[in-house]
N, C-alpha and C positions, 0 to 999 in steps of 0.2 A: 292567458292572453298576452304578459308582456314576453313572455318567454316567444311565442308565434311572432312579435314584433318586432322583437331583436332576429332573429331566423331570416324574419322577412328585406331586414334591414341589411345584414352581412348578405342575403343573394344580390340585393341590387349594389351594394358596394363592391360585390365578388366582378360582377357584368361592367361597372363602371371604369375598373382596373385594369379588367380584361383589355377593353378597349383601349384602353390608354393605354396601354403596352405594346397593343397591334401597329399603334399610330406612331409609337417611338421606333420601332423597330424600321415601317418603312421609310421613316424620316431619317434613317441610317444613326447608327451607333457608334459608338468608339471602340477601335479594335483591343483596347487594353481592358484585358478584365479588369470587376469591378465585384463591390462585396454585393451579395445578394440585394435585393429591395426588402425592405422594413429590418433587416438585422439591425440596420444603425437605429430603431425604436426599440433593441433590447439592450441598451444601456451596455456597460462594459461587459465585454466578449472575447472569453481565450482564443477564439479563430484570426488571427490575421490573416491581412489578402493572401502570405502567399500562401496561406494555408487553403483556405479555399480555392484558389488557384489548383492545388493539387488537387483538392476533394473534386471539381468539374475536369480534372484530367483521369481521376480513375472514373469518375461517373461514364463518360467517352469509352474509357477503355471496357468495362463493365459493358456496355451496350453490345461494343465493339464483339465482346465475345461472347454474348447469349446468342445475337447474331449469328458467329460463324458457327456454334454450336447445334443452332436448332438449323440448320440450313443442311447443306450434302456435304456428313465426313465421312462419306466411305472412302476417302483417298488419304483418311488419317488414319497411323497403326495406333494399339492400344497406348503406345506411350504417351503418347502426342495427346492423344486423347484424354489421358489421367493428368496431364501437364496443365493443359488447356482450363479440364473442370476444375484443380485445384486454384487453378488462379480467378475463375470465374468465384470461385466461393469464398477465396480469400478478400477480393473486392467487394463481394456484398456484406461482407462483416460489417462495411464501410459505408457503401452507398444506400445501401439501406435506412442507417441512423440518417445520414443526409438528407436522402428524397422526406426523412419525415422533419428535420427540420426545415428546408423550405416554407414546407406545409403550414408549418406552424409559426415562419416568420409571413406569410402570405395571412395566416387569422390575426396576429397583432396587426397588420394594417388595417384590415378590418373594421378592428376594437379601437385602433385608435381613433378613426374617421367618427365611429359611432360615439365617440364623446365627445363630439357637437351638438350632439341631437340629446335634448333634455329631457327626455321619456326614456331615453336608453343610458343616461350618460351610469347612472348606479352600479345597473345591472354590465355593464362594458366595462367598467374598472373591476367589480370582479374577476370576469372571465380573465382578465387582461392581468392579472396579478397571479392565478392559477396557471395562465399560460408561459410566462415568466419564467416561472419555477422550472416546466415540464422543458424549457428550451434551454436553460442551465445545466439539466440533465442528459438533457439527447448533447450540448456538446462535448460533455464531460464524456459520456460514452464513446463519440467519433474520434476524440481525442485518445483513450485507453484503445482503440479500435486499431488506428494508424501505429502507435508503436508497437517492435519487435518485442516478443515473448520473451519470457522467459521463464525455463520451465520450472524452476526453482522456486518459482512461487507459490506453486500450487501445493508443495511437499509440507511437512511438519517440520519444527522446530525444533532444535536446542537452544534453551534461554539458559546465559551465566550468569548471576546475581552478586556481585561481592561488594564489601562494605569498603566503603574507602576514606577520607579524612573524617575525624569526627569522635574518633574511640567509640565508645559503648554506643553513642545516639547514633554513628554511620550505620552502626550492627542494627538495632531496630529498626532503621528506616530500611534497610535490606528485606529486613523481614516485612515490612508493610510493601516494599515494593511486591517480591514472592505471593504474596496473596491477594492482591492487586491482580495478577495476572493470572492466577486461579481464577478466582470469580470472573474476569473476563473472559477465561476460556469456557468456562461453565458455559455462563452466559452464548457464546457461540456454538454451544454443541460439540467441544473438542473437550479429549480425552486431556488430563493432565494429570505428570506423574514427578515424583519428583526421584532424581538419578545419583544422588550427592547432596552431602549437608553438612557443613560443618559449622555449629551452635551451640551456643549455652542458653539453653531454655527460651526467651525468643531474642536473643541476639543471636545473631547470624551472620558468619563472618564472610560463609562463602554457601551458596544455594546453586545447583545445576539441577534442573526439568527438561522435560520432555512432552511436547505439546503437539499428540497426533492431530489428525485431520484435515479437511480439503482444504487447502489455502491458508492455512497458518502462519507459514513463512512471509507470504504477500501480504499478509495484516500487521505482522511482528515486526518486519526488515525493518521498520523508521524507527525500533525504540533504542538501538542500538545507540550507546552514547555515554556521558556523565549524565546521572539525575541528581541536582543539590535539592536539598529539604532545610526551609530555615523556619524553624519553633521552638517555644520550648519543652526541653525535654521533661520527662517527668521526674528527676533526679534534681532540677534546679531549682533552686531556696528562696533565690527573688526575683524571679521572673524573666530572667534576661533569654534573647533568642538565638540560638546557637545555627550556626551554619557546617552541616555536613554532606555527606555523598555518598553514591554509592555508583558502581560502573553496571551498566547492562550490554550483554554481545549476545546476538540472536544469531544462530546459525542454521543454515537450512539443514533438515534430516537426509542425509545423504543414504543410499543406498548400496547394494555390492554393485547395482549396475553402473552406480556414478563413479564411484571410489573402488579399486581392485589395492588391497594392501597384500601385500607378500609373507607370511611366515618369516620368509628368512628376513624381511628388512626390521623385525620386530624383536625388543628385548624385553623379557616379562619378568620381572622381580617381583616374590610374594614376599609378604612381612606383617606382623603383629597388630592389627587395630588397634589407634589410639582412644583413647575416651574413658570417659567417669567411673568405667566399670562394668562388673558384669560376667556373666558365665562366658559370655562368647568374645569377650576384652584381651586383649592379651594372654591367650590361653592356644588359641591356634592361629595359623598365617593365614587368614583370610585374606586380607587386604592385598591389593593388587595394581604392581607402576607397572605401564604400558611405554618404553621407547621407542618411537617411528625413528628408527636410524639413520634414513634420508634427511629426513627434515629437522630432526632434533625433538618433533612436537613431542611432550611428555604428557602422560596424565594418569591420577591416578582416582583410585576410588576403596573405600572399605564402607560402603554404605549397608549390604548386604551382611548377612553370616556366611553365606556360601562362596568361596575362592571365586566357584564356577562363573556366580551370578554378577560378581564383581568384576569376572573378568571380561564378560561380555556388554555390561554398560560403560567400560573401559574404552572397549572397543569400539561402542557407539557415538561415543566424545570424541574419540581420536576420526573417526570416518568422520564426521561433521564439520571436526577442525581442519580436516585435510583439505576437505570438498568446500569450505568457506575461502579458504587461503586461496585455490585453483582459480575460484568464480574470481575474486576479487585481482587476482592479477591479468584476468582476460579481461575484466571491466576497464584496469587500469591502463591498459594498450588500447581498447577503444578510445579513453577518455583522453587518452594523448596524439592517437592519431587525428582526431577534430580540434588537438586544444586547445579542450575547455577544462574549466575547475569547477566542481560541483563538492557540496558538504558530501561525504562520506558518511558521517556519523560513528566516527571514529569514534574509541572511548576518550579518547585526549580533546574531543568536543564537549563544551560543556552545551546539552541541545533541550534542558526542563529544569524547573523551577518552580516547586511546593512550597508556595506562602502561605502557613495557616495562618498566620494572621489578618490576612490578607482576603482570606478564604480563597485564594488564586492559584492556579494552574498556568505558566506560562511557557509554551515552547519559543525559543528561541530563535528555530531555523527558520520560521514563519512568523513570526514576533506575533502570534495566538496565544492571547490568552481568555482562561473560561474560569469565572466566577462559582466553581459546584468543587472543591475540594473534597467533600463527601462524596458523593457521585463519584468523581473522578476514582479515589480511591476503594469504592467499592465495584469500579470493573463500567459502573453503565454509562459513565462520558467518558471514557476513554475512545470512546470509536468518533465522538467527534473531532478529535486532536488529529487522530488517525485518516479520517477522509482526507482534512484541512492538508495532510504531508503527504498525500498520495496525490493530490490535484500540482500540487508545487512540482511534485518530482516529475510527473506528467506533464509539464509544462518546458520545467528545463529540459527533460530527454528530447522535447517536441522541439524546443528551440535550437537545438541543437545539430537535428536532422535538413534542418533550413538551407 
C-alpha cells in the first residue's frame, strides 16, 4: 500500500509540474539558457552551464539528423549517407545518457516535493539517495561520452618497476609494488607476464611486465609517477620509519600497426647473462641490447635462455617505448596549443604515498586518501584510487575543451 502511495503521489506531482511549466513557458522565458530544473537538488555537479549548453546543442542537432534521415535521401550519395549516420550515432553516445538524465533530475523534484508529505517522507529519502547515486553516474558517463578517444586506451600495457632512493627497502617495496599489480590484473581478467627482472631473491631493483587485455592501458595510464613507501623495514632494530621510492612508467603495448621499426635503423649487440649462476650464466650470449639509432632508445633484456626469445621482448619494450614517446609529444602540442598545464604523471612527480603506519594510501594529484593499505596492496582498493583519477582527468580534458 505505501509503495501504491508514493506512485500515486509522484503522478500528481508529475501533472502538477507539468503545468507549471506550461504556464512559465506562455508567460515567456529568458532567452539565455539555463541549467536544467531540479539539477540544482543534486547538490554538486561536474556539468556546468556551458556544458549543458552544448549537451541541448547536440540534442537539436541529434534531432536535426534522425530527421533528415528518416525523411527522403534519395538525393544523397552513399558518402553523404555514411557521414550523416556516423554522426547521428556519434551524438547519441551522448544524448542518450542525457535524455536519461533529465529523466532522472525531473524524479528528484518529485522526491523532493514528496518530503512534505509525512506518510511518504521515509520512503522519498530512500528513493531520493539511490537516485543520487544513479545521476552521478549518468553524468560521469555524458562526461567520458563528450571527450575524444583515444585509442590507446583500450590496448595492453608495459609496466616499468624500478627501485629508487631507499637501498635495499626501495628494492622491496619494488617488489610489493610488482605484485600489487598482479593481483590487480588477476583480479581484472588480464593476462600478466613478466618480460625482465633484475633481483636478488625479493629485492628488485628493476621489474618490466606485460599486462594484455581490453583496456589495460586506460586503467594503468594514471599509475605512472614516483610511489614513496614510509615503514619500517624489517632490517631495522628500533623501530624507526624510513622513507623510500620506487618509479612506475605505464606504456601502452604498441603494435607493428602503431610503430613500423626499420631493421636498418636498429643495432643488436648479444653478450653473456649476468647473474648468481648457472648452466645458462655466462656460458652462452644470450642476452640481448636493442639500439633504436634514430632515437637513441636502448634496451635491453637477458631474461630468457634463448637469444631468440630475448630478442623479441627487446623488441616489445623498444616498440612501447617508441609508441609512448610519439603519443606523448602529439599530447604535448595539443596541450600547448590551448595552453594549459595539466600533471603528466611524470616520473619526477612525486603522485602516491604508503603510510603503513598510518594504514593510508594517499594520492597526491587528487589529495585521495583511503584508509585499507591492505586492500590497497593486495590489488582490491586500487580501482578505487583509480576511478577518483579518471573523473579528475575527465574533468580537466572537459575543462579544457570550454
Amino acid at each position: 500500500m505505501r509503495w501504491q502511495s508514493i506512485g500515486s503521489a509522484r503522478r500528481a506531482v508529475r501533472c502538477f509540474n507539468s503545468t507549471r511549466l506550461l504556464a512559465s513557458k506562455a508567460a515567456g522565458s529568458p532567452s539565455r539558457p539555463e541549467l536544467p530544473p531540479g539539477s540544482e537538488l543534486a547538490g554538486k555537479s561536474n556539468l556546468t552551464p556551458q556544458i549543458h549548453n552544448k549537451l541541448q546543442f547536440l540534442q537539436k542537432k541529434y534531432t536535426d539528423l534522425a530527421q533528415q534521415l528518416s525523411g527522403d535521401i534519395s538525393q544523397l550519395d552513399r558518402q553523404e549517407m555514411a557521414r550523416l549516420s556516423k554522426e547521428l550515432s556519434d551524438a547519441s553516445n551522448v544524448v542518450e545518457p542525457y535524455k536519461r538524465l533529465l529523466e532522472q533530475y525531473s524524479e528528484l523534484i518529485e522526491l523532493q516535493q514528496m518530503l512534505n508529505t509525512p506518510s511518504l517522507r521515509s520512503m522519498a529519502q530512500e528513493e531520493r539517495e539511490v537516485l543520487l547515486g544513479s545521476i552521478a553516474a549518468t553524468e560521469q558517463e555524458i562526461i567520458s561520452a563528450l571527450l575524444p578517444k583515444d585509442s590507446a586506451e583500450q590496448a595492453g600495457a608495459i609496466l616499468e618497476i624500478r627501485a629508487g632512493t631507499g637501498g635495499d627497502e626501495a628494492s622491496l617495496f619494488c617488489g610489493d609494488l610488482l605484485q600489487m599489480y598482479e593481483k590487480y590484473a588477476l583480479l581484472r581478467g588480464w593476462k600478466f607476464s613478466t618480460v625482465s627482472m633484475i633481483n636478488d631473491g625479493e629485492r628488485v631493483r628493476e621489474a618490466i611486465a606485460q599486462v594484455s587485455g581490453r583496456g589495460v592501458f586506460g586503467k594503468l595510464m594514471f599509475e605512472s609517477g614516483v610511489h614513496r613507501v614510509q615503514r619500517v623495514p624489517a632490517t631495522e632494530t628500533q623501530g624507526r620509519i624510513h622513507t623510500s621510492t620506487a618509479t612506475v612508467a605505464v606504456l601502452p603495448q604498441a603494435t607493428h600497426v602503431h610503430v613500423d621499426i626499420k631493421e636498418s635503423d636498429l643495432r643488436i649487440d648479444v653478450f653473456r647473462a649476468s647473474g648468481k649462476g648457472g648452466q645458462h650464466v655466462n656460458t652462452t650470449d644470450s642476452a640481448v641490447r636493442v639500439t633504436h639509432l634514430p632515437s637513441g632508445v636502448v634496451v635491453e633484456n637477458q631474461q630468457e635462455r634463448s637469444q631468440i626469445q630475448n630478442k623479441e621482448k627487446a623488441l616489445l619494450i623498444l616498440r612501447a617505448r617508441l609508441y609512448e614517446r610519439e603519443r606523448q609529444r602529439l599530447a604535448n602540442e595539443r596541450r600547448a596549443s590551448r595552453n594549459k598545464l595539466i600533471g603528466s604523471g611524470d616520473r619526477s612527480e612525486k603522485c602516491r604515498t604508503y603510510n603503513y603506519a598510518q594504514n593510508r594510501v594517499t594520492d597526491h594529484r587528487i589529495n585521495f586518501s583511503l584508509y585499507d593499505i591492505e586492500g590497497f596492496m593486495n590489488g582490491t582498493a586500487l580501482q578505487l584510487v583509480i576511478d577518483q583519477l579518471r573523473i579528475q582527468h575527465d574533468l580537466d580534458e572537459l575543462a579544457s575543451m570550454e
